[in-house]
C-alpha positions as CSV (number, residue, x, y, z in Angstrom):
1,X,-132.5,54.4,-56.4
2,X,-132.6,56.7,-53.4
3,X,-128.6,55.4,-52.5
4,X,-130.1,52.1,-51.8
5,X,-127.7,49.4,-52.4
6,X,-128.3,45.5,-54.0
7,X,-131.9,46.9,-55.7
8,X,-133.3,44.7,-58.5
9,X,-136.8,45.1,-60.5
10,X,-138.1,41.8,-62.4
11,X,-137.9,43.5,-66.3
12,X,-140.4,41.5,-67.6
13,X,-140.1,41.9,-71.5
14,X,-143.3,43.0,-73.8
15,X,-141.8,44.1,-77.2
16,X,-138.5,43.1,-78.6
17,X,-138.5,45.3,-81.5
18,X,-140.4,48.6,-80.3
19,X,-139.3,51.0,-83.3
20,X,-137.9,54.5,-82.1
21,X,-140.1,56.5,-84.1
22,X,-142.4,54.8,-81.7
23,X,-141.4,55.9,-78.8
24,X,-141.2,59.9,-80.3
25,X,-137.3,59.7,-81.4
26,X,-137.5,61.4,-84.5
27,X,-135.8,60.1,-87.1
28,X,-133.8,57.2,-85.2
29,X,-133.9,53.8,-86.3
30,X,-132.8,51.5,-84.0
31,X,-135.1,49.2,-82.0
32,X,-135.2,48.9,-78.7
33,X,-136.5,46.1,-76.2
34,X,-139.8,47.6,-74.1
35,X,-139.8,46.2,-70.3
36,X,-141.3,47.4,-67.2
37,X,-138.0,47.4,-65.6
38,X,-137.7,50.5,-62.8
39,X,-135.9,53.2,-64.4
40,X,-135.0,56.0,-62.4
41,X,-132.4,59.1,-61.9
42,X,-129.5,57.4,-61.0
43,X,-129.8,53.6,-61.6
44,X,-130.5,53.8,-65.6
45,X,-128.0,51.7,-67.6
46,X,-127.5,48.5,-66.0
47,X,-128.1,44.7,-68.0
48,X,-131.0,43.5,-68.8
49,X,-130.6,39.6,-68.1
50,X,-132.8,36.8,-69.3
51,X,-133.1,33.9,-66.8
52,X,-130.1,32.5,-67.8
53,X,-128.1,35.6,-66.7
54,X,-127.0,36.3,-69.8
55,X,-127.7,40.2,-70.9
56,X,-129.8,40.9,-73.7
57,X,-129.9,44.4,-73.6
58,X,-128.5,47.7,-71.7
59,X,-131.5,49.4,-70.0
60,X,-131.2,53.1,-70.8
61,X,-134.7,55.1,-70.6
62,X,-138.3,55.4,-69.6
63,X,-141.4,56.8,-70.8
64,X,-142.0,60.0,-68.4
65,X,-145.7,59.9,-69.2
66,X,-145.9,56.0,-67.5
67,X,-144.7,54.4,-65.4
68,X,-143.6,50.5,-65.7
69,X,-142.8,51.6,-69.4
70,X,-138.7,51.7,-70.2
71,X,-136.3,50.8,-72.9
72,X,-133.2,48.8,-73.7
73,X,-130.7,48.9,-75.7
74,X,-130.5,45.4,-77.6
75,X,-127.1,43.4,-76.5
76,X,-126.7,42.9,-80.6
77,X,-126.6,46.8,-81.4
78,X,-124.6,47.4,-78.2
79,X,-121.6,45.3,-79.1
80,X,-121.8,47.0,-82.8
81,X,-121.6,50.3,-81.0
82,X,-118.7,49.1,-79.1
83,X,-116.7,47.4,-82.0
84,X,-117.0,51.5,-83.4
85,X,-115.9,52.9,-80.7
86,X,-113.1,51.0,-80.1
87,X,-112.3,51.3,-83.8
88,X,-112.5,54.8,-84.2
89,X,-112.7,56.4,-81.1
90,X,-116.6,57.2,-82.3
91,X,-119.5,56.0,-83.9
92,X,-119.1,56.2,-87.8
93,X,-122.4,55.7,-89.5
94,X,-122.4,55.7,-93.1
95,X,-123.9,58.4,-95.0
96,X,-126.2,58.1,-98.9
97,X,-127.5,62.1,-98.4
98,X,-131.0,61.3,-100.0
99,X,-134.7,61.4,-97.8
100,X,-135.9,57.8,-98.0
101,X,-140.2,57.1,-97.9
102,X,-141.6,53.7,-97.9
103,X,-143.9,52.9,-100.5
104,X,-146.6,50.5,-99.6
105,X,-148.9,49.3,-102.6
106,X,-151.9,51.8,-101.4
107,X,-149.3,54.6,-101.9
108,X,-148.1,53.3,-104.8
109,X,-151.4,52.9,-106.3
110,X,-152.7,56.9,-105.0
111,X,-149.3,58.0,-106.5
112,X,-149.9,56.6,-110.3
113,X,-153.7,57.7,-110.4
114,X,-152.0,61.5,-109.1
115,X,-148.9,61.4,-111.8
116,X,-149.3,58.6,-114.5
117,X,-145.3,58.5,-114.9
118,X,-144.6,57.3,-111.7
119,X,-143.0,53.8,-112.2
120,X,-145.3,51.0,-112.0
121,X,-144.1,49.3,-108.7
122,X,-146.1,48.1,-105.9
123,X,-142.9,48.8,-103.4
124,X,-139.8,49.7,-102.9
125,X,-138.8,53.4,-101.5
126,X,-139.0,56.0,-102.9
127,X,-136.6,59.1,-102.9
128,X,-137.8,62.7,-102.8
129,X,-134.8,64.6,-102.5
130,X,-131.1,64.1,-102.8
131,X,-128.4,66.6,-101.3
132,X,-126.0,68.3,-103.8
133,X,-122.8,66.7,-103.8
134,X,-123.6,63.4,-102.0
135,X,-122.7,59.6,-102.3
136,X,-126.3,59.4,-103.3
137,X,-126.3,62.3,-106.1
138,X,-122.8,61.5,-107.5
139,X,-124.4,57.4,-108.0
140,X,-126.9,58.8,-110.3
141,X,-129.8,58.5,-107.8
142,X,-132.3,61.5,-108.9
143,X,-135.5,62.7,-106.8
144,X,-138.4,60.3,-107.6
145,X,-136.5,57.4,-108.5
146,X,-137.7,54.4,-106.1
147,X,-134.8,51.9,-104.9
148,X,-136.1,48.8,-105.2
149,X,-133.1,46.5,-104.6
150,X,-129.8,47.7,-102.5
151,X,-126.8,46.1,-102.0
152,X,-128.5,42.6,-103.3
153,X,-131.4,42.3,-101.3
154,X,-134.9,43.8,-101.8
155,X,-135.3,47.2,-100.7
156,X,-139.3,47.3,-99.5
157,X,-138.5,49.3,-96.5
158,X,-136.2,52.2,-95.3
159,X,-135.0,49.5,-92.7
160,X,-133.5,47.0,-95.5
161,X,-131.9,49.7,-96.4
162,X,-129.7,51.0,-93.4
163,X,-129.9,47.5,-91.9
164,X,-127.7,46.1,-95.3
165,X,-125.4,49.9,-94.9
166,X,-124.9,48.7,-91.0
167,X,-121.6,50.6,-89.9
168,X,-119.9,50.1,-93.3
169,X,-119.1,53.5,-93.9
170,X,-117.3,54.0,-97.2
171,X,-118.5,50.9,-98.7
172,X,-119.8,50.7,-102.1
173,X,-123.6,49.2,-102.8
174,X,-125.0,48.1,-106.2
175,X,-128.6,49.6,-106.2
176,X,-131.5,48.7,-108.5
177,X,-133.8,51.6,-109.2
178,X,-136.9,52.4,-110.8
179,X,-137.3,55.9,-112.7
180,X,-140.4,58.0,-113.3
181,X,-141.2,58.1,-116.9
């Protein structure tokens, strides 16, 4: 900062797995690591090290409303980013086109006393919409089904979900679902 050369902040490390939605990015889903490393116009981006010098994470933004609050990008997601990009010259994400909304038992429960069709599941995720003409919509996946499995492993939260897609764009997945009625 301020042109100074040879500047280093300690970084210490309170959450390793601080959801974006928690930090206000709307609809992203990566985590990020939260440290109190200094963050500031013109020295953003460098490593975040443990204390073995190794980097865990690529420190990239702050919280404007405090200070001593910032955000890394973990070391893991960072070398999948690169892999892409040196791939394909971007980042390809692959693409279902349906909304996805966790279903906790409460929810579940406060959805069969409002509609008695709604499958009798205690979780999974539900989908309330699916775009015309998508992966999602030519699978046979229909508004108010709720996925309940995908790609072989248990589908309790939108995260399973895009966490088993990754960066596999194009792949197929097998997907259990539960149907109203």
């Amino acid at each position: 900062p301020l042109t100074l050369q040879n500047s280093v902040t300690v970084g210490i490390i309170s959450c390793v797995d601080r959801k974006g939605r928690d930090i206000g990015l709307r609809g992203a889903l990566m985590d990020y690591i939260q440290t109190d490393a200094a963050i500031n116009q013109g020295n953003s981006g460098g490593p975040l090290v443990d204390l073995s010098g190794s980097v865990i994470g690529i420190n990239n933004m702050k919280a404007w409303a405090a200070d001593g609050v910032s955000f890394a990008i973990p070391i893991d997601t960072v070398k999948l980013v690169v892999s892409e990009l040196k791939k394909h010259g971007k980042v390809v994400r692959p693409y279902l086109g349906l909304r996805m909304l966790e279903l906790t038992p409460a929810i579940c429960s406060q959805l069969r006393e409002k509609d008695p069709s709604f499958p009798n599941v205690s979780a999974g995720v539900l989908v309330p919409q699916v775009i015309h003409g998508s992966p999602a919509e030519k699978a046979g996946i229909k508004p108010g089904d709720v996925i309940v499995k995908f790609g072989g492993h248990s589908a309790t939260t939108v995260r399973n979900i895009v966490d088993t897609l990754g960066f596999q764009a194009g792949k197929s997945f097998d997907v259990e679902i539960v149907r109203p009625g």
